[in-house]
RODO-2510 file (C-alpha; in nm, 4 decimals, decimal comma):
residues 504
     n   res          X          Y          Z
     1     x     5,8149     2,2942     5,7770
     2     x     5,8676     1,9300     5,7325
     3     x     5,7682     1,7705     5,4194
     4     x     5,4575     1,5221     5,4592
     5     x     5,4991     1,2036     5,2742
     6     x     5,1539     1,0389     5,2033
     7     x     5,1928     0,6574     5,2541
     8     x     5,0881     0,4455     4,9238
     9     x     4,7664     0,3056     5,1495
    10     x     4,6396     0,6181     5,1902
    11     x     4,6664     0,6924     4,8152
    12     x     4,4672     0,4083     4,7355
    13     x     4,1803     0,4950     4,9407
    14     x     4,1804     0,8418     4,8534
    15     x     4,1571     0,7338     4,4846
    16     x     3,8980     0,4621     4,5654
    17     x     3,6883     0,7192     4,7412
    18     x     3,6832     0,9776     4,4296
    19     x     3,5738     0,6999     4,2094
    20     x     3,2726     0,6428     4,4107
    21     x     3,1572     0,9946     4,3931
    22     x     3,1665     0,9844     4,0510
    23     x     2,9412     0,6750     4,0606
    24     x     2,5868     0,7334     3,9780
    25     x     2,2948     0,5608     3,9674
    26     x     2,0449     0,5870     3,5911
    27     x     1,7252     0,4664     3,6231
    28     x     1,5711     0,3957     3,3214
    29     x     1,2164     0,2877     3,2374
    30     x     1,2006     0,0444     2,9589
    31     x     0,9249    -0,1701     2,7386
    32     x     0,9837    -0,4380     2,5829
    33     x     0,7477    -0,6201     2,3453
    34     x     0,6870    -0,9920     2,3248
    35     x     0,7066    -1,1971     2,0089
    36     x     0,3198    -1,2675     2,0133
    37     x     0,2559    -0,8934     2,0606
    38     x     0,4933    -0,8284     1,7773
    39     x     0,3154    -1,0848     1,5125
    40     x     0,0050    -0,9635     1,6696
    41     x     0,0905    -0,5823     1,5558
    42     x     0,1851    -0,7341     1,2383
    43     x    -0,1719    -0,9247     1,1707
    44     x    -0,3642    -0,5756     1,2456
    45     x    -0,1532    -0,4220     1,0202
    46     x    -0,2236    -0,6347     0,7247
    47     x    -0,5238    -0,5881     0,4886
    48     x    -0,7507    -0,8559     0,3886
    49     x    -0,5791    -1,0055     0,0996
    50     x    -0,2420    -0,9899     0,2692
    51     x    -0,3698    -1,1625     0,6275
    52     x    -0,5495    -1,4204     0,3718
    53     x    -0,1826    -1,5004     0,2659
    54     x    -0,0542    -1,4942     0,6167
    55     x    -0,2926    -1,8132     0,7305
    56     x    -0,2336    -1,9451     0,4295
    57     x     0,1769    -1,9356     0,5886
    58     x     0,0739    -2,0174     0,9181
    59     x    -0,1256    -2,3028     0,8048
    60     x     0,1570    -2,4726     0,6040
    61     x     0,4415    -2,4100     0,8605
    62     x     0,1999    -2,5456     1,1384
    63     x     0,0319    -2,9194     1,0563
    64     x    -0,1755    -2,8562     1,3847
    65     x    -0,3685    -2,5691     1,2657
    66     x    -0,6909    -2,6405     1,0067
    67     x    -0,9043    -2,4074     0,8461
    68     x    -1,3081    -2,4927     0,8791
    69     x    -1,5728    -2,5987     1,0938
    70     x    -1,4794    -2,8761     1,3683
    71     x    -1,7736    -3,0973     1,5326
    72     x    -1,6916    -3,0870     1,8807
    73     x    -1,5321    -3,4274     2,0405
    74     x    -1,5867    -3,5735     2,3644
    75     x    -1,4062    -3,4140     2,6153
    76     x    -1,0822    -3,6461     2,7914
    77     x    -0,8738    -3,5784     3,0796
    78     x    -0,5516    -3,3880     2,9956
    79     x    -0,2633    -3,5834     3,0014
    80     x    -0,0653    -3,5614     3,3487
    81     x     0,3169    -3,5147     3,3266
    82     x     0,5418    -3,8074     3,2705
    83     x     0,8658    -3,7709     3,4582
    84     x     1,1415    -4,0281     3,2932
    85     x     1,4872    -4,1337     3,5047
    86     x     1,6386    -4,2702     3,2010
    87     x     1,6922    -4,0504     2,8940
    88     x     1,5577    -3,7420     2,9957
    89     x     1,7499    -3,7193     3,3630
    90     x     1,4287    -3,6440     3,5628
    91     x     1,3334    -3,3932     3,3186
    92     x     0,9240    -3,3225     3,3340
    93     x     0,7726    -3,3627     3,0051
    94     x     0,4676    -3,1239     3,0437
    95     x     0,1316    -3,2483     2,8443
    96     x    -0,1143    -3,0710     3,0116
    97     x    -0,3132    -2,9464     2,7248
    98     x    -0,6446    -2,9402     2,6588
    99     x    -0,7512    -3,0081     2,3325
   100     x    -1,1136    -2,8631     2,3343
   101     x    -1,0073    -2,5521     2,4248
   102     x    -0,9705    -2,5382     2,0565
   103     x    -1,2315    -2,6963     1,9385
   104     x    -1,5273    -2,5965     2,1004
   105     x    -1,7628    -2,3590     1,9484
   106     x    -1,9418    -2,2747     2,2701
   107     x    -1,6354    -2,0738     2,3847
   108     x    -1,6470    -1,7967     2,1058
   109     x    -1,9639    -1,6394     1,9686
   110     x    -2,0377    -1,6772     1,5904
   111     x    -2,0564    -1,2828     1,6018
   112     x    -1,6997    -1,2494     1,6576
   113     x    -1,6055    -1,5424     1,3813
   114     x    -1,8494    -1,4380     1,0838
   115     x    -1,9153    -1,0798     0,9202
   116     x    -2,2148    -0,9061     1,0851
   117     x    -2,5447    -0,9611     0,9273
   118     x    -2,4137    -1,1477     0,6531
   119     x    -2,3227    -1,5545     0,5629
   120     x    -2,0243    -1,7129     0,4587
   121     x    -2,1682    -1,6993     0,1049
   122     x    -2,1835    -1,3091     0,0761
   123     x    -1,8163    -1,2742     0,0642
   124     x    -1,6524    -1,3203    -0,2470
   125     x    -1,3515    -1,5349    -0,1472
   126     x    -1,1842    -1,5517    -0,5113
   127     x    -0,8839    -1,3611    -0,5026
   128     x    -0,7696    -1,1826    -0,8239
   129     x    -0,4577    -1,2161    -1,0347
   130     x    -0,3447    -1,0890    -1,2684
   131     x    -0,1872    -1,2666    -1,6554
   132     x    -0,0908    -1,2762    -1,9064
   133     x     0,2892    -1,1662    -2,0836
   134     x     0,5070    -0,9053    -1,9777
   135     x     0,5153    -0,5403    -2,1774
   136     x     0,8317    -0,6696    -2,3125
   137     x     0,7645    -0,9754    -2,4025
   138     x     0,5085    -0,8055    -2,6106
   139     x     0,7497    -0,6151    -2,7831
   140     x     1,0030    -0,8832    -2,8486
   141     x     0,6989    -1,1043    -3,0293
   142     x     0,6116    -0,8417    -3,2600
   143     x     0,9664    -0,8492    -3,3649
   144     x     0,9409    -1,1568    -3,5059
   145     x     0,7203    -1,0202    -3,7760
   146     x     0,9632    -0,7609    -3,8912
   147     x     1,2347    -0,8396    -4,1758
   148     x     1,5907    -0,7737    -3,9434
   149     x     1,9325    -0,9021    -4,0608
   150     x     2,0468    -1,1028    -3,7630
   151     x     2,2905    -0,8267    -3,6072
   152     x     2,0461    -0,6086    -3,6113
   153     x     1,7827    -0,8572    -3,4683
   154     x     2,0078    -0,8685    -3,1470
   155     x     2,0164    -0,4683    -3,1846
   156     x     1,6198    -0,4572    -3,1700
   157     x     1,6187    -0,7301    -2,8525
   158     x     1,8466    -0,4650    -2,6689
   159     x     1,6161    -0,1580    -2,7354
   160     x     1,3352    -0,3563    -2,6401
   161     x     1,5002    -0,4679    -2,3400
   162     x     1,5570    -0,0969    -2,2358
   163     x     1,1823     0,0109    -2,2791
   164     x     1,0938     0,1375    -1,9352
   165     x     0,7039     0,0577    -1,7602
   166     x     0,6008     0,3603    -1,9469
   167     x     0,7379     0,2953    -2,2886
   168     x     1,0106     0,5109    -2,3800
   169     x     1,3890     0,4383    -2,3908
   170     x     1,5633     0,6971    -2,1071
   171     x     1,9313     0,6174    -2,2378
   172     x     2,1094     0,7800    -2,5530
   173     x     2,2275     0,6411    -2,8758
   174     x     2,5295     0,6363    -2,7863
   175     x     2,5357     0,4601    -2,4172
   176     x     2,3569     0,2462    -2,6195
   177     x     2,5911     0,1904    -2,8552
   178     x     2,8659     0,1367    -2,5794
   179     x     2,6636    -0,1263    -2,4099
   180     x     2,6288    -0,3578    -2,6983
   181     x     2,9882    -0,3602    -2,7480
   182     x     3,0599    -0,3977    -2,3634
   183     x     2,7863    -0,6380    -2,2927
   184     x     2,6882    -0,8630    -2,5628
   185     x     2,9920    -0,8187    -2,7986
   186     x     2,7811    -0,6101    -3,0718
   187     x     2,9984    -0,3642    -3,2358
   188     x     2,7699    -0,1395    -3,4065
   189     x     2,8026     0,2940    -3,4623
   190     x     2,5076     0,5260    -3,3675
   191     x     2,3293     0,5060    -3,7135
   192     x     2,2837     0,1640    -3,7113
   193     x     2,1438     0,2025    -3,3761
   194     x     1,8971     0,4871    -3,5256
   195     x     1,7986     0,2874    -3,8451
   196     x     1,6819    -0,0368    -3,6130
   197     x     1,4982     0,2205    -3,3312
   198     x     1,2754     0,3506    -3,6298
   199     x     1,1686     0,0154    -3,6719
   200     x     1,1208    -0,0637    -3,3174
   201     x     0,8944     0,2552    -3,2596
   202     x     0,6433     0,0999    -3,5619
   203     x     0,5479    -0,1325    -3,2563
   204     x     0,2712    -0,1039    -3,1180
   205     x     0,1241     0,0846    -2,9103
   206     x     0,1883     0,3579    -3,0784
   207     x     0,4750     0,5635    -2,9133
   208     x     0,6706     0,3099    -2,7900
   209     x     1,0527     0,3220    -2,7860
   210     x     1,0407     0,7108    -2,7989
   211     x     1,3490     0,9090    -2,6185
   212     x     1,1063     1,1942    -2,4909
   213     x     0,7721     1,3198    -2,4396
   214     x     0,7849     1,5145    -2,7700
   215     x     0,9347     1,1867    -2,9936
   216     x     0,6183     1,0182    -2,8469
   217     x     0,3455     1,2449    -2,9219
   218     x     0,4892     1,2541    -3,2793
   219     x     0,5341     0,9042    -3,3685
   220     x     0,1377     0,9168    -3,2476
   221     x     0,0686     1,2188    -3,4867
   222     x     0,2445     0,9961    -3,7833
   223     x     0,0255     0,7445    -3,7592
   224     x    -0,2891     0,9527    -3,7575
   225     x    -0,4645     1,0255    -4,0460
   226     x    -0,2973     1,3584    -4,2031
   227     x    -0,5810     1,6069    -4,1753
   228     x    -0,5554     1,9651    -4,1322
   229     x    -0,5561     1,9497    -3,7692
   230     x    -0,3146     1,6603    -3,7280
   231     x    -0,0808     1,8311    -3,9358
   232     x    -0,1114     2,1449    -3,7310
   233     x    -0,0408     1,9636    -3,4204
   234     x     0,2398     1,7827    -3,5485
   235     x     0,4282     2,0981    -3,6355
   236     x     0,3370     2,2460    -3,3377
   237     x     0,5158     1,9580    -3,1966
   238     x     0,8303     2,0182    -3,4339
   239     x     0,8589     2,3507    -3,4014
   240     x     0,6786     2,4796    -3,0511
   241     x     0,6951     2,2266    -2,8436
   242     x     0,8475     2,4234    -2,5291
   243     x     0,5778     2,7166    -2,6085
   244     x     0,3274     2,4616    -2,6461
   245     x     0,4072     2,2821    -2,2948
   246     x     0,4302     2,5811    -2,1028
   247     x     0,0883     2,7172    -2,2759
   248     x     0,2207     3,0196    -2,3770
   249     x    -0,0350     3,0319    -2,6609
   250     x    -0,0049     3,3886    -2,8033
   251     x     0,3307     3,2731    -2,9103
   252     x     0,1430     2,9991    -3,0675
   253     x    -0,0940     3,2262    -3,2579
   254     x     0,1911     3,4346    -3,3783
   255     x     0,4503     3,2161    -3,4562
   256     x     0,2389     2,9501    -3,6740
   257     x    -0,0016     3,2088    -3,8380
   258     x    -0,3919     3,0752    -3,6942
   259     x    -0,6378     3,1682    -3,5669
   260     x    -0,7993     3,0821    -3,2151
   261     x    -1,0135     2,7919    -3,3569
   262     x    -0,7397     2,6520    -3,5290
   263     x    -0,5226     2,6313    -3,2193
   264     x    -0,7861     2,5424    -3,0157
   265     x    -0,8555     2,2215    -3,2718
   266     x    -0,4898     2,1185    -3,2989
   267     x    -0,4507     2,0955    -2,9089
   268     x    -0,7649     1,8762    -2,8993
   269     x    -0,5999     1,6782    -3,0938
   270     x    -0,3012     1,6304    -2,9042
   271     x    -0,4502     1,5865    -2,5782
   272     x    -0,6196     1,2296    -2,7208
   273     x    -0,2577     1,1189    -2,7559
   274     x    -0,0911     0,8630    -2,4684
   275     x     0,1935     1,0324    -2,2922
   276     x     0,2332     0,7025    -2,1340
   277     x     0,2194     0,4287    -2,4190
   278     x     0,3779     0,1813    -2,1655
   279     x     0,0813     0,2250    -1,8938
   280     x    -0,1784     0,1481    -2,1456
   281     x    -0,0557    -0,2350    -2,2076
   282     x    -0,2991    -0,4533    -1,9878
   283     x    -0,0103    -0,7288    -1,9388
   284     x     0,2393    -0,4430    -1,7916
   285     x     0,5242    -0,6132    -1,5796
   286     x     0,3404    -0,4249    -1,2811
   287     x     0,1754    -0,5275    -1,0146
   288     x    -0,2301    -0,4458    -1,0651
   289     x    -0,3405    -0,4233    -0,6782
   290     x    -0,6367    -0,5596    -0,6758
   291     x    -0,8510    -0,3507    -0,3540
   292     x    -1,0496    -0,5264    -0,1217
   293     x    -1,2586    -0,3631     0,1549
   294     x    -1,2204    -0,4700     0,4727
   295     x    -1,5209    -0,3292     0,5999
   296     x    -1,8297    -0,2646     0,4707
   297     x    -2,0784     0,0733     0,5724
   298     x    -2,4102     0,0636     0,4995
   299     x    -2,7223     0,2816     0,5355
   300     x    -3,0353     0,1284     0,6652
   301     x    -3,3434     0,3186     0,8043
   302     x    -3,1099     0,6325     0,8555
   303     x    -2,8428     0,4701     1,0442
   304     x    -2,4981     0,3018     0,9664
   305     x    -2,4183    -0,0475     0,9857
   306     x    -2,0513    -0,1542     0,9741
   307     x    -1,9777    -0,5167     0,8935
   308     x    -1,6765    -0,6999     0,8881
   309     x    -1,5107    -0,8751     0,5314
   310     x    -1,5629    -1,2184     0,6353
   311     x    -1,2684    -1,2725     0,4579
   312     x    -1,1057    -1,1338     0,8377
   313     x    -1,2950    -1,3543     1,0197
   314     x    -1,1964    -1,7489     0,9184
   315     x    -1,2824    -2,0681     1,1222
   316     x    -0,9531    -2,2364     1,3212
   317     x    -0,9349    -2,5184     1,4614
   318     x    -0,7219    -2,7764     1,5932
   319     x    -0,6420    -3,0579     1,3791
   320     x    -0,7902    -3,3850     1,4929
   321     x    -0,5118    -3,6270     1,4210
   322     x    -0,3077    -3,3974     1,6632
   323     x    -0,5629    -3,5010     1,9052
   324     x    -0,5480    -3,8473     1,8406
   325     x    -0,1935    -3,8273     1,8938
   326     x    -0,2089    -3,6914     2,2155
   327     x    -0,4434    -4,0214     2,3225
   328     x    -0,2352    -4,2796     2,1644
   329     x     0,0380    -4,1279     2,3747
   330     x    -0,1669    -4,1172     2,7316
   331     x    -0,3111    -4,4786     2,6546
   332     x     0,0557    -4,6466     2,5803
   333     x     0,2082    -4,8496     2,8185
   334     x     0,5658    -4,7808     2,7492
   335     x     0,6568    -4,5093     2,6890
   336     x     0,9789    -4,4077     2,4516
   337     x     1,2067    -4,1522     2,4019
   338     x     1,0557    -4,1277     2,0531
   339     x     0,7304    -4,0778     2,1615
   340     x     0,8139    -3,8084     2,4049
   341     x     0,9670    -3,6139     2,1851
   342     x     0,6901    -3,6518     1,9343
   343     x     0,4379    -3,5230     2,2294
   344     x     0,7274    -3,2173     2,3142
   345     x     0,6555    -3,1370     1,9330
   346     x     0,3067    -3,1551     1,9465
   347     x     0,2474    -2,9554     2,2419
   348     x     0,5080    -2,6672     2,0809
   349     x     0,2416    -2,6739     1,7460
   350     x    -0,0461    -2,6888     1,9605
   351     x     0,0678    -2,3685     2,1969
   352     x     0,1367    -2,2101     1,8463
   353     x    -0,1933    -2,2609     1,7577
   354     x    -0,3794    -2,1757     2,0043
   355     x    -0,1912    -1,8274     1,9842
   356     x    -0,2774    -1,7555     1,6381
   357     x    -0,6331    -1,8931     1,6715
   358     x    -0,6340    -1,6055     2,0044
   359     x    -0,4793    -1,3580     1,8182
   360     x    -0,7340    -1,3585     1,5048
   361     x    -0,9690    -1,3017     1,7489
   362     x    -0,8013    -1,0012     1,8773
   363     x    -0,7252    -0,8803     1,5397
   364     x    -1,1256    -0,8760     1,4578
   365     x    -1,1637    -0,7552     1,7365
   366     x    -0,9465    -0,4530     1,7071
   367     x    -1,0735    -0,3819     1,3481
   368     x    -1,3911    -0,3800     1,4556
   369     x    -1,3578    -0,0961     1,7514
   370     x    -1,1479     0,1430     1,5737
   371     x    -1,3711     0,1323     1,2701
   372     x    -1,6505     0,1846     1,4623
   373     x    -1,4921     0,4629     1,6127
   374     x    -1,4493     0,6174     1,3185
   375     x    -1,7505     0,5826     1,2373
   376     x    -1,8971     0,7206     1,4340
   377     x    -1,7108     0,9956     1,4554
   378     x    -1,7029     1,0831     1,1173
   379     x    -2,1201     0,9779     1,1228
   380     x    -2,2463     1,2943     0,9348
   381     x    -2,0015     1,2376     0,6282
   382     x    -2,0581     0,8632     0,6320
   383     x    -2,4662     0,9355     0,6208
   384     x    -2,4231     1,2476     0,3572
   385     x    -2,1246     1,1367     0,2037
   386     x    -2,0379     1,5124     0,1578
   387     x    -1,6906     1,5771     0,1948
   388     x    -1,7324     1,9211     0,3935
   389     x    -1,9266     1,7332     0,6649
   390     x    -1,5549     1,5708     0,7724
   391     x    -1,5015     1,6764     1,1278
   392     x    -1,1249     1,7373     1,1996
   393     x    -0,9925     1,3927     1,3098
   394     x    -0,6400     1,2712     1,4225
   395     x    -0,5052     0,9493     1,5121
   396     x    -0,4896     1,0305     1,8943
   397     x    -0,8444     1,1095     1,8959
   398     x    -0,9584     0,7609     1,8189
   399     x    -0,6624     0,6462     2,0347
   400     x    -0,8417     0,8316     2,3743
   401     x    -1,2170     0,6957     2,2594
   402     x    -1,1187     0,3369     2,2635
   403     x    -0,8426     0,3601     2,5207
   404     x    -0,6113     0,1842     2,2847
   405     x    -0,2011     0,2886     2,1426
   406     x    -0,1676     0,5365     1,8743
   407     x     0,0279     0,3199     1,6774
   408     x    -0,2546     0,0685     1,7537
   409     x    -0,4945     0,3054     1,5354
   410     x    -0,2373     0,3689     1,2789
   411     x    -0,1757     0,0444     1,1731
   412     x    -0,5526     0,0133     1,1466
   413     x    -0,6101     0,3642     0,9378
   414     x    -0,2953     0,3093     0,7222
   415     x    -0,3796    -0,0041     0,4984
   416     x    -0,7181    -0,1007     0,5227
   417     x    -0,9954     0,0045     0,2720
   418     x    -1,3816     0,0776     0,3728
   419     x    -1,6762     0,0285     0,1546
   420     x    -1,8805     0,3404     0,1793
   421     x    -2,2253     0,4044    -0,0499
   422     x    -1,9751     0,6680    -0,1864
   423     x    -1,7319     0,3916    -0,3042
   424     x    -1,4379     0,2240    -0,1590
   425     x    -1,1935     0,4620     0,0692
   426     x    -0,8614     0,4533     0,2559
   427     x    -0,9436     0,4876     0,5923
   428     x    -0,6633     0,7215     0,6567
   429     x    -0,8046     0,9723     0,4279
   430     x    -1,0809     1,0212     0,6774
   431     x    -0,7933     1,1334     0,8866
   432     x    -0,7304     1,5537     0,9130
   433     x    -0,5688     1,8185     1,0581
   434     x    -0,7559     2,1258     1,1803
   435     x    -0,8269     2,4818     1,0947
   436     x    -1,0075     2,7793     1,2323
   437     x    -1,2687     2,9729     1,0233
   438     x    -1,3608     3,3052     1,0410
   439     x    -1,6088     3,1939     1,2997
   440     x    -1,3606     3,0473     1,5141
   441     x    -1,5089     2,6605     1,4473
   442     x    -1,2576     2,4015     1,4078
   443     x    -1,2847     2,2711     1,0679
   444     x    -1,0991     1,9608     0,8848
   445     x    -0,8487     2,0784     0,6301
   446     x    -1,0052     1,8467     0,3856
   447     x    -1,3297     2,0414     0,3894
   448     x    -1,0906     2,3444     0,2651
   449     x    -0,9710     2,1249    -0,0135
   450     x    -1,2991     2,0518    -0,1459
   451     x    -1,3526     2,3836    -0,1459
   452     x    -1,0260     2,4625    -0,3217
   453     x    -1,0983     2,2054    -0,5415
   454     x    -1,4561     2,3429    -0,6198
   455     x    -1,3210     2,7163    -0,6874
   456     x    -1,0504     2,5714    -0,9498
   457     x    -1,3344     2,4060    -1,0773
   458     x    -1,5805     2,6929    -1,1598
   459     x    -1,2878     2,9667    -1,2744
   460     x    -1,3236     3,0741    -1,6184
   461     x    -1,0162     2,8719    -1,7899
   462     x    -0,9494     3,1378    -1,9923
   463     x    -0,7943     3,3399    -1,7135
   464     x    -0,7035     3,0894    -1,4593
   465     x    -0,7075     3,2351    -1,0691
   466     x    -0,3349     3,2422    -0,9196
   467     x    -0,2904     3,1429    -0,5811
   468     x    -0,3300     3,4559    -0,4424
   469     x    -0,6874     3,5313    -0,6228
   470     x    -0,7314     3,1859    -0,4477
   471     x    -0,6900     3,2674    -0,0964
   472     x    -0,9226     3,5291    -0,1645
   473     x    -1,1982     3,3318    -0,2498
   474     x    -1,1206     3,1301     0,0449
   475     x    -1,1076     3,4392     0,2734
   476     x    -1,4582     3,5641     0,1112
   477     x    -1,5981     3,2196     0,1945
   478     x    -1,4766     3,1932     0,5264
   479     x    -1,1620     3,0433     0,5243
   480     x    -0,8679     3,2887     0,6373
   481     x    -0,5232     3,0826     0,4701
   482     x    -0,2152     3,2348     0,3070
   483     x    -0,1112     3,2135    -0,0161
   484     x     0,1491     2,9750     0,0832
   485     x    -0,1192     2,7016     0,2294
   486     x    -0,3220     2,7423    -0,0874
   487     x     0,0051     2,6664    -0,2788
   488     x     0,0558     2,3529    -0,0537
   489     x    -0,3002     2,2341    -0,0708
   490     x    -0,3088     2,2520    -0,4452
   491     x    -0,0537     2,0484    -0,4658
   492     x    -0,1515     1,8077    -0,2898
   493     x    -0,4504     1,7820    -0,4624
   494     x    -0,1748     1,7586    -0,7745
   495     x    -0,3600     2,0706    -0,9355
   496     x    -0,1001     2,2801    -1,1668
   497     x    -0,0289     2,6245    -1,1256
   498     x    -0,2955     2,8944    -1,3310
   499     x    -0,0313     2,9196    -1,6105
   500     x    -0,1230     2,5554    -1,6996
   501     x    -0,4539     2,5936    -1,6465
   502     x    -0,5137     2,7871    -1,9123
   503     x    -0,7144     2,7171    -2,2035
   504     x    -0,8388     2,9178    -2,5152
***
């Protein structure tokens, strides 16, 4: 049979022809967001103190945006479009803007611009901050009034310097030690280190500059006036602490020789002290947040009103010199280069503008929807302000009711703070998952925390119920959970186990 020799064409083709069956076609449906939509996502996800800050931005990277009421101007004819053959090569310089689209107040309702019901002068637009000197600058000015040798002066600056936010030094003696010889050229050995940190923790407040929870509470006890009980607890603290933390107070009884009263006395005693000396300094290096509703719920004849912080809801306008601008450019003869590109500017700040001015609008008016959603929905807690009346709730419900994203609601739900007759909440706690009773009704999960939280209450502290004596009393009351949910739900609520419950 004769060979067959396939010719070097036909080889090409043939190789050109598997290639294309391997060819496929992917279709693939994509969305992608504009930079308005983006900032606009952004601005509904701020909270009022934060958006305050934002315009406050806006305002000083944009000269043609102004805060306030604007009288409205007489209306002119927009400018038509120059087209230049000189510098600009025929390019159209496009003016058509017109100004009063800014500036008129007939366009957008005062209800959309002020808080309902209320005036300008009901909102309190001061906005908090905090002073005054940092925890450690604290420290370092009381050690000016202690006697130190100068080595040991630079010693004391260090262990100051290594106080945490809650007051105690997290480092030992000697990593101390090596970082004074590393860092500042201090050569020192770990007694010297000691003698100077006894002086540092006689600063106040009282604790400070301890190496552990147990140092702290007995520098506290020191200072105390030595009675019979504060001597009790401070050699409870010597000698028991680990019993004493773990409440493992038969131990107690037995190994220190009291009785019940005695114990009972000395543990008063220690819980007055501050595990946290640090946290109790009013000029902490921490941030105080400073909360301020963004909406406001009230009750009035037996139904709800929901308002608006008017803080949400400022005045924009456009800034009149841009305006005159824009007519000193129409009414000019000659026109320059200069000038053009002054007007090219201008019209970029003014179509800024406008956006932000459009997209505080929609931001109110996105608030306002999804709170009212929720609401509504959640009207029987809002009107009884009884925590068991909260109706299962999740985002996607609120989502479907006003036809809006998920991540729409979130952003809402996630940062902004309601004032409630009950106080001030996070929206997003009004948020819950679902469970079914023994009845087969849906309930929220954070009507079977209150519950929880009610049972812990009301056990007799003296025997403490575990989890599983828990989920009983659950089960008797008509909620069916495991052992392992009431675990989860207690600590959530950042309850402690029954073990450390316990009292005598």
């Amino acid at each position: 049979m004769p060979k067959v020799v396939w010719p070097v064409f036909s080889l090409f083709l043939l190789e050109t022809l598997i290639f294309m069956l391997k060819q496929q076609l992917n279709f693939k449906l994509s969305q992608k967001l504009s930079p308005q939509q983006i900032q606009l996502m952004k601005l509904i996800q701020l909270p009022t103190q934060a958006f305050e800050q934002r315009i406050k931005q806006e305002m000083e990277e944009n000269p043609a945006l102004e805060d306030g009421k604007e009288e409205k101007i007489d209306e002119y004819d927009d400018l038509g479009n120059e087209n230049s053959e000189d510098d600009y090569d025929n390019e159209t310089i496009e003016t058509e803007i017109d100004v009063d689209e800014y500036l008129s107040d007939d366009e957008i309702p005062s209800y959309r611009l002020n808080a309902n019901n209320y005036s300008p002068d009901d909102d309190d637009r001061q906005v908090p901050y905090a002073a005054g000197t940092s925890f450690t600058q604290h420290l370092k000015t009381q050690l000016s009034t202690i006697r130190l040798e100068e080595t040991e002066e630079e010693i004391a600056e260090f262990l100051v310097g290594s106080v945490d936010e809650s007051g105690y030094i997290r480092r030992s003696v000697q990593d101390i030690v090596d970082d004074l010889a590393f860092t500042q050229n201090i050569y020192t050995d770990e007694e010297s280190v000691e003698k100077v940190l006894k002086k540092v923790q006689k600063l106040d407040p009282a604790g400070v500059g301890a190496r552990s929870l147990e140092e702290c509470l007995i520098i506290q006890l020191n200072r105390r006036e030595q009675t019979k009980q504060v001597e009790l607890a401070k050699d409870i603290m010597e000698r028991s602490f680990d019993h004493f933390s773990k409440k493992h107070y038969t131990k107690l009884l037995s190994r220190h020789d009291i009785s019940e009263d005695e114990l009972r006395d000395a543990i008063e005693v220690i819980e007055h002290l501050n595990p946290k000396p640090g946290g109790a300094y009013s000029g902490n290096t921490r941030m105080v947040e400073h909360v301020i509703p963004d909406f406001t719920i009230k009750i009035e004849d037996g139904e709800l009103q929901l308002a608006l912080n008017g803080r949400n809801a400022p005045e924009m306008h456009i800034s009149r010199d841009y305006n005159n601008m824009l007519k000193g450019y129409k009414e000019s003869k000659e026109k320059t280069k200069a000038q053009k590109d002054a007007v090219m500017f201008i019209k970029q700040k003014l179509d800024a503008a406008k956006w932000f001015i459009e997209a505080i609008k929609q931001r109110q008016q996105t608030l306002m929807v999804t709170m009212s959603s929720i609401m509504n929905y959640q009207k029987e807690y809002f009107l009884t302000g009884d925590e068991r009346n909260l109706r299962p709730m999740i985002l996607k419900d609120i989502a479907d009711e006003i036809e809006m994203d998920v991540s729409t609601v979130s952003r809402v739900a996630n940062s902004k703070y309601v004032d409630t007759p009950y106080g001030t909440k996070l929206i997003k706690e009004f948020f819950s998952e679902s469970m079914t009773n023994d009845q087969g009704e849906e309930v929220s999960t954070r009507e079977i925390k209150k519950i929880l939280e009610m049972s812990i209450e009301e056990e007799d502290k003296r025997k403490p119920l575990t989890d599983e004596k828990l989920a009983k009393v659950l089960k008797d009351k008509g909620y069916p959970i495991a052992r392992r949910t009431v675990a989860k739900y207690r600590e959530q609520l950042d309850i402690p186990v029954a073990r450390l419950r316990k009292e005598i």
